[in-house]
C-alpha positions as CSV (number, residue, x, y, z in Angstrom):
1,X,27.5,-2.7,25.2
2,X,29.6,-1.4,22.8
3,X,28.6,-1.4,19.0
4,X,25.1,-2.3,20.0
5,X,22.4,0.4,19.7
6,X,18.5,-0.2,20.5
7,X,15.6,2.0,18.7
8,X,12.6,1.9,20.1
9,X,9.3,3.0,18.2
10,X,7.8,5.1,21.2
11,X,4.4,6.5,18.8
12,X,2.7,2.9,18.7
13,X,3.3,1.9,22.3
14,X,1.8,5.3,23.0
15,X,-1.1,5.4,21.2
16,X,-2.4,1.7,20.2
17,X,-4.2,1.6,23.7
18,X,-6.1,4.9,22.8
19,X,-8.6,3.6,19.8
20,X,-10.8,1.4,19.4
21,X,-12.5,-0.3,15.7
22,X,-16.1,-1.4,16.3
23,X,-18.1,-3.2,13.3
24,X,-21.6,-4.4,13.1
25,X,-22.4,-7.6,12.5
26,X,-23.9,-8.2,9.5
27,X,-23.9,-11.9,8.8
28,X,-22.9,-15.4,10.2
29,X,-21.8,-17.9,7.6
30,X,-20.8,-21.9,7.7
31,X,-18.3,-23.3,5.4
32,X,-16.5,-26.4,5.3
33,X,-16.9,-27.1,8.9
34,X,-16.3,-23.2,9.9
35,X,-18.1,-20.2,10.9
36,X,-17.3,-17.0,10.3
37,X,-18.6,-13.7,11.7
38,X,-19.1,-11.4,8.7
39,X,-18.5,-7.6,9.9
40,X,-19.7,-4.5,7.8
41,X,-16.4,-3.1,7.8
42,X,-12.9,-5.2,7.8
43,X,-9.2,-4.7,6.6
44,X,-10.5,-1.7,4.8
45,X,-10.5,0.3,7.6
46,X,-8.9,-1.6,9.9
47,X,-5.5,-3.5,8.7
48,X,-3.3,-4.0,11.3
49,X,-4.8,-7.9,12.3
50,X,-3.7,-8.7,8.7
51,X,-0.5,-6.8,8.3
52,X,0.7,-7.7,11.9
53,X,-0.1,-11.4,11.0
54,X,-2.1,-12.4,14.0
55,X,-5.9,-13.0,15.1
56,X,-7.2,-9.8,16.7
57,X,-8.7,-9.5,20.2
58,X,-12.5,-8.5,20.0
59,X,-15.2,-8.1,22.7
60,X,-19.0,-8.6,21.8
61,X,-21.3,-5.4,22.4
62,X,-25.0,-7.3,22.2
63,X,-27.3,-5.2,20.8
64,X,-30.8,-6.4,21.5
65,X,-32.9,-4.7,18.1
66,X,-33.5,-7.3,15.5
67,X,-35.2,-4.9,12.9
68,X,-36.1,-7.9,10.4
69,X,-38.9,-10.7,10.1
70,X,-36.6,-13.4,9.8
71,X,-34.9,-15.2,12.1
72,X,-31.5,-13.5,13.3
73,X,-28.3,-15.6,12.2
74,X,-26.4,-16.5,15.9
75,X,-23.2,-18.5,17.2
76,X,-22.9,-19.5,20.1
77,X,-20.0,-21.4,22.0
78,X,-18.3,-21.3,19.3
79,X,-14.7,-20.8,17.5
80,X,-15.6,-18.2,15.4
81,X,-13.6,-16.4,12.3
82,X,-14.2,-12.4,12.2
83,X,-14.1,-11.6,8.4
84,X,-14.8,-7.8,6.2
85,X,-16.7,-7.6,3.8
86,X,-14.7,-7.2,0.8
87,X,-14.1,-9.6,-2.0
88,X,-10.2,-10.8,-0.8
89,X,-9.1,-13.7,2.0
90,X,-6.9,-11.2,3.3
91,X,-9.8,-9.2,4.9
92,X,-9.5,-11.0,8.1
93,X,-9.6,-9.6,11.6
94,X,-9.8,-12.7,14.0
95,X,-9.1,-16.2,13.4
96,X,-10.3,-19.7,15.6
97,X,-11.6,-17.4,18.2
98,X,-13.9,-18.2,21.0
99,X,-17.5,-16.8,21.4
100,X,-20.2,-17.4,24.2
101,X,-22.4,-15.6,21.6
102,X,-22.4,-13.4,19.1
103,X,-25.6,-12.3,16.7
104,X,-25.7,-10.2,13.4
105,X,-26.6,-6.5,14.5
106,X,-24.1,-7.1,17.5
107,X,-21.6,-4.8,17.6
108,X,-17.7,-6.0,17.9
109,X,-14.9,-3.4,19.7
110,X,-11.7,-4.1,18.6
111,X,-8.9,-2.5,21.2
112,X,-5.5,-1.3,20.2
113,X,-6.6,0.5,16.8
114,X,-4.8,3.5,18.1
115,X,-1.9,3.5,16.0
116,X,-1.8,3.0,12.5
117,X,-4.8,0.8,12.0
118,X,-6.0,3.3,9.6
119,X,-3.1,4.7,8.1
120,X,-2.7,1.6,6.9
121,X,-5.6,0.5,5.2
122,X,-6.6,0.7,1.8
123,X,-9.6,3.5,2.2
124,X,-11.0,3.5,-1.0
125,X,-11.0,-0.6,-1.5
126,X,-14.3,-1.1,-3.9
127,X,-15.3,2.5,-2.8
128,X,-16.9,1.1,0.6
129,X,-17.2,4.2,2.5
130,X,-15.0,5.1,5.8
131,X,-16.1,4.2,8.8
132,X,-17.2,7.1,11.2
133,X,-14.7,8.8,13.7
134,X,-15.0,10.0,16.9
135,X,-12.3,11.5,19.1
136,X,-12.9,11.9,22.6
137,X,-11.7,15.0,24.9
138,X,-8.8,13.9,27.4
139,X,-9.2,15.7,30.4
């Protein structure tokens, strides 16, 4: 049509399916009739659930060590909130999400963190240190 022109961002839709953000679980709190799944990591490293505005797909990675004496914090069947660990409300990954289960020292994989989910982030945020990266061989 004339006077119309389209632009299309090609880099995300390229390269959003190639990473991944995984966090450990490091605690399971209830609030006001909520629960939320505390991550040792969070907008910090990875920012696009908050700056995109939405609630973040996540799967569960169960990991069976429970190094500790007490009993390990669980939810199960559950609508769950996935939270960082900084000191802000804005340090939110998933919101009124559903969990068959989910334990601290689980592991959650975030896909879709291959395009700007850390470029955007604030790295240094109350000097929590950057998360470990791997980069896998195409081939």
């Amino acid at each position: 049509m004339p006077g119309v022109a389209v632009r299309f961002e090609f880099g995300r839709y390229m390269t959003a399916a190639c990473g991944y953000y995984a966090m450990q679980v490091i605690d399971i709190k209830r609030s006001h009739g909520k629960t939320f799944v505390v991550g040792r990591g969070g907008s910090h490293h990875f920012r696009t659930p908050y700056a995109q505005g939405h609630s973040h797909p996540f799967h569960v990675l169960p990991v069976d060590e429970w190094p500790y004496s007490f009993a390990r914090p669980y939810a199960t069947d559950e609508t769950v909130s996935v939270v960082g660990q900084l000191c802000t409300p804005k340090d939110v990954l998933a919101f009124d999400a559903q969990v068959e289960s989910v334990r601290c020292n689980d592991v959650l994989v975030f896909p879709y963190a291959g395009a700007y989910a850390w470029h955007i982030s604030h790295h240094d945020f109350l000097r929590h240190p950057h998360p470990a990266q791997w980069y896998l061989p195409v081939e």
